[in-house]
N, C-alpha and C positions, 0 to 999 in steps of 0.2 A: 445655030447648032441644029443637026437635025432631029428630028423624033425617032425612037425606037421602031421597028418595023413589025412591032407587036403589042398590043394590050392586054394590062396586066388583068387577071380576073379572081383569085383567089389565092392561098394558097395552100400549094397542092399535097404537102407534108411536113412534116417537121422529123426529125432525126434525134434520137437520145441515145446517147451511151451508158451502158450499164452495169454496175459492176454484180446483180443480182439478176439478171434476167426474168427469169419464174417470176420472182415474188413484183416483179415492174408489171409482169406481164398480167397478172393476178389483179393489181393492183387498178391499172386500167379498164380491164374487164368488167372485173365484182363491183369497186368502186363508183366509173364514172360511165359504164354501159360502153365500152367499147365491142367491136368485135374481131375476130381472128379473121384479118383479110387472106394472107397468103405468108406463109412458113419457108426460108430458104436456108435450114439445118447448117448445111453445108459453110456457108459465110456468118453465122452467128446473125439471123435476120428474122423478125416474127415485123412485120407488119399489120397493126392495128386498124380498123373502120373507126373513124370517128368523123360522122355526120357524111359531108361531103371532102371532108381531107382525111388523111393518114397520119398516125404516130407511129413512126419507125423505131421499132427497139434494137440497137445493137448489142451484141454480148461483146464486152472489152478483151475478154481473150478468145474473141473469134477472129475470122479473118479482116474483117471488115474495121473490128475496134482497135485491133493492135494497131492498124494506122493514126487510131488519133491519136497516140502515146498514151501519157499517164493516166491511170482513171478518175473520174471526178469525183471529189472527196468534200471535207471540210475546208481546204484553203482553196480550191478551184470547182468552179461547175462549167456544165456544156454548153447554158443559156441561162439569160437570167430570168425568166418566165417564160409557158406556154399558156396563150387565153384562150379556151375554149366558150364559144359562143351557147347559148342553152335555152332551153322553152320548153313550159316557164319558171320564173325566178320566185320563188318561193323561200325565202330568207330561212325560216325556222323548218320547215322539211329538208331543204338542204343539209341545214347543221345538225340536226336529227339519223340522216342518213347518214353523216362523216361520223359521227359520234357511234353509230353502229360499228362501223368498220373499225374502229378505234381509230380514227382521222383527226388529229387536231385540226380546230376553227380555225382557222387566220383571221386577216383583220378583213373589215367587210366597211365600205364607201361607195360612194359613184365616183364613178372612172371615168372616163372618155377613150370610147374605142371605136372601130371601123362606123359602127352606124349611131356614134354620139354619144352623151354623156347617156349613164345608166346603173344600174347595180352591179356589184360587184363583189366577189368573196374569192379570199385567196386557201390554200390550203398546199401543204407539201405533198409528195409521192415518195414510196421506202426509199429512194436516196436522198432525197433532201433537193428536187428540182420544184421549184415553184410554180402552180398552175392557179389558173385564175378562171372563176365560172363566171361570165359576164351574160347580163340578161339583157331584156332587151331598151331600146332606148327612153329616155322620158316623155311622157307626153308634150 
């Protein structure tokens, strides 16, 4: 079978639909230091800086979200987690700063992601999608 005629290298966004836009968009901001990459009013689109990828916020009743149908609620979400990668991991500053924002802890282990097993702490966002702060790998 042949190989793809491309190598994969990171990835380059991830995509949320939102049934609160503002307060998502607040949320990544104030919270986890995002920044306002580029605004497209018009389709319901605020694109986030976060590190070297994008968190695309879609509003559900813009152009862009009506396509995905219903909005995600309690019996459905968009994904089941987004990990964002962070430096450095600091367990108790971390839950110090979610606890400002009034952010509940989630549960906190070592994970195994892109660059191996390591810390990890999960936390929700005002709709209820799961994001996970992964530090860096173990010694």
């Amino acid at each position: 079978m042949p190989k793809p005629p491309f190598t994969l290298r990171q990835i380059d966004h991830v995509v949320i639909r939102a049934r609160d836009p503002a307060a998502l968009e607040a949320f990544y901001r104030e919270v986890l230091g995002c920044t306002v990459e580029r605004r497209q009013d018009g389709i319901g689109l605020v694109q986030l800086r976060a590190g070297a990828s994008l968190i695309d916020l879609v509003d559900v009743n813009g152009k862009l979200g009506r396509m995905g149908g219903a909005a995600p609620g309690r019996e459905g979400h968009n994904m089941d987690h987004l990990c964002l990668r962070i430096d450095p991991f600091d367990r108790e500053a971390i839950a110090a700063h979610l606890q400002a924002h009034g952010v509940a802890v989630g549960d906190y282990g070592s994970r195994y992601g892109a660059e191996g097993e390591g810390p990890s702490q999960y936390l929700s966002d005002p709709e209820g999608n799961v994001v996970e702060l992964k530090g860096p790998p173990d010694a």
